[in-house]
N, C-alpha and C positions, 0 to 999 in steps of 0.2 A: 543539420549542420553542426551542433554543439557534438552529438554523438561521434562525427565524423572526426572534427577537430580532436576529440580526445583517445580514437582510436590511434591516431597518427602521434600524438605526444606518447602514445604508451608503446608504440610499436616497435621502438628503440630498446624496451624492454622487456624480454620473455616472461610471460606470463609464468608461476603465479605472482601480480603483482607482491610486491613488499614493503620495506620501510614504513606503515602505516598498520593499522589492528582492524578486520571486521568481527563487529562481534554478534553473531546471530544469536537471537533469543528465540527457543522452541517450545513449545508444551501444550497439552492437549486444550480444546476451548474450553475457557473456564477459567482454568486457570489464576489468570489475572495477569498477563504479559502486556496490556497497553497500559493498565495499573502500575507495573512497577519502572517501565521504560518513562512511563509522565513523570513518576517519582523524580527519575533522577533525572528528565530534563528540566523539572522547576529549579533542582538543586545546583545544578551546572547550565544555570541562564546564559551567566557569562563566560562562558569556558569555551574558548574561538578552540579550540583541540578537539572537540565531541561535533558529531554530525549524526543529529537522527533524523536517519531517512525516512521520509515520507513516499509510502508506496503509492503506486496506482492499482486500481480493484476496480473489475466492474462490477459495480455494485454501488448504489448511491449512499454518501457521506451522511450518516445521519447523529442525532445526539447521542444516540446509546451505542455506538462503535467509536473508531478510530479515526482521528480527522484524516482523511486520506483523497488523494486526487481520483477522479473517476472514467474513463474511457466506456463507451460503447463496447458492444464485442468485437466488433468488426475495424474500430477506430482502432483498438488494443492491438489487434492482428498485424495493421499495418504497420502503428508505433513498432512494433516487436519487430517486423520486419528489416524495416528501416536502421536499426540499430539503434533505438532509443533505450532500449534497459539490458543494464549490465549483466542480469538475471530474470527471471521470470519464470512463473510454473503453472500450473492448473490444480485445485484443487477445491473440492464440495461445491463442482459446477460454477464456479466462480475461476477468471484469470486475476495474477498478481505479478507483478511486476517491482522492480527496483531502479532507479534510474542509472544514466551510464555513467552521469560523473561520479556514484561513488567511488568505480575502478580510479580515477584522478583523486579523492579523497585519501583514500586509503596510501597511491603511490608517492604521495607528497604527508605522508607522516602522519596523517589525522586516522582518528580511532571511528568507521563509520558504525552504527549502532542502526540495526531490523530485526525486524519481526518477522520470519521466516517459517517454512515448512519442513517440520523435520525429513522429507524427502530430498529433499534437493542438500542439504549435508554434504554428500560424497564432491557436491558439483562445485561448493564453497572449497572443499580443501583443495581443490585444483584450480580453483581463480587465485585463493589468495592463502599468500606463505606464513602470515598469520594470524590464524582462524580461531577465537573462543565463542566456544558454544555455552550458552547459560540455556539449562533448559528449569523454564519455573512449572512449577506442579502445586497439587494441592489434591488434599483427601477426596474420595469418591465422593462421601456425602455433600462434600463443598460446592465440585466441579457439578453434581445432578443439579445442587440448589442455582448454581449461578446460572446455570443454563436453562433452565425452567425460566429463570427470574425475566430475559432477556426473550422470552414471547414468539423466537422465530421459527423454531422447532416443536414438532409433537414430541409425546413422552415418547413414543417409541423409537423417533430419531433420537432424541437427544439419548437414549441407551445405547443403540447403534454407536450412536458416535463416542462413546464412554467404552463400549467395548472394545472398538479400533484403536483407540489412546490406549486402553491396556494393554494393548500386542506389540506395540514398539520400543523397542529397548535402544537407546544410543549406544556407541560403544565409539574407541578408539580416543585418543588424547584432546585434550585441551576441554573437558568436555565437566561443568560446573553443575550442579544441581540447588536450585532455591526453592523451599515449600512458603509457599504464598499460599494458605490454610487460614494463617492471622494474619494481625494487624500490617495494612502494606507500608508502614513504616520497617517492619520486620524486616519484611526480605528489600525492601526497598534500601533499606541501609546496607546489605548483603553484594545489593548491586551494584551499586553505590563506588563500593572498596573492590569489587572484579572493575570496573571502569576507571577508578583512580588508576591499579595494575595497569593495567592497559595503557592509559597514558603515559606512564615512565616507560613502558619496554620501547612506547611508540620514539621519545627519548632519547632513549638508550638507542635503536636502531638507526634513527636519523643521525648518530653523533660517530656510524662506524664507515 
């Protein structure tokens, strides 16, 4: 019903929505991307302009990941069916999803903030008219350590999946790079100031 209700407020409007910022965060695992998105939701607690989405994954919520909501596989299917997520993809045998109200977020001027697949890129710049990609990274030796650290993978996945992360290259506008290597105040203050950005242009659009 909610998904439905916000198809029909947005249908007045030709996609790619606007007047609001999504800002996709990408980079290979490791990284440290739920690291520096906690950063700056402790920092902007109170900041009604930021909405960080909480995905859905199947895959149960635990302490060493992302607090995130969980579906079945088959529960996912429907949800997705149905028209509950604005976005959604598959990836390392796992589904993910975004929910539908961010497309209302985003068309009513708020800045929505994911944690996204650098696949699905091309599929952002065509929902939404203004798309910044932060992709956070960090040194080979960092990304092997932190993924070792996290017990779910063999060595020889967790190279596999180091290899895969080396062969993609982003390309095309709006597209920010943070090395989260050190301290995640580092690049956590980096992010920090692309999100302030964001909320002025978000601003600036609602005032044209």
């Amino acid at each position: 019903m909610v998904s439905a209700l916000i198809e029909r407020e947005l249908s007045a409007e030709t996609f790619p929505v606007r007047h609001g910022v999504f800002v996709a965060v990408v980079g290979p695992s490791g990284a440290g991307k739920d690291t520096v998105i906690g950063y700056a939701r402790a920092l902007f607690a109170d900041e009604t302009r930021l909405e960080f989405v909480r995905r859905v994954i199947t895959r149960p919520s635990d302490a060493a990941s992302e607090d995130h909501d969980t579906l079945a596989d088959a529960a996912f299917v429907e949800a997705e069916a149905d028209g509950a997520f604005a976005i959604s993809w598959e990836a390392h045998g796992l589904r993910y999803g975004l929910p539908a109200d961010v497309d209302w977020s985003v068309a009513n001027g708020h800045v929505a903030v994911a944690n996204v697949s650098r696949a699905i890129i091309p599929t952002l710049r065509e929902r939404y008219a203004n798309l910044a990609i932060v992709e956070i990274t960090a040194s080979p030796d960092v990304l092997a350590e932190r993924l070792a650290m996290r017990g779910r993978e063999s060595r020889g996945e967790v190279l596999a999946r180091l290899a895969r992360s080396a062969n993609v290259t982003l390309t095309g506008p709006g597209v920010t790079t943070i090395d989260n290597s050190g301290p995640r105040e580092v690049a956590g203050e980096r992010f920090a100031e692309l999100l302030r950005k964001a909320m002025a242009f978000s601003d600036m659009s609602g005032m044209i």
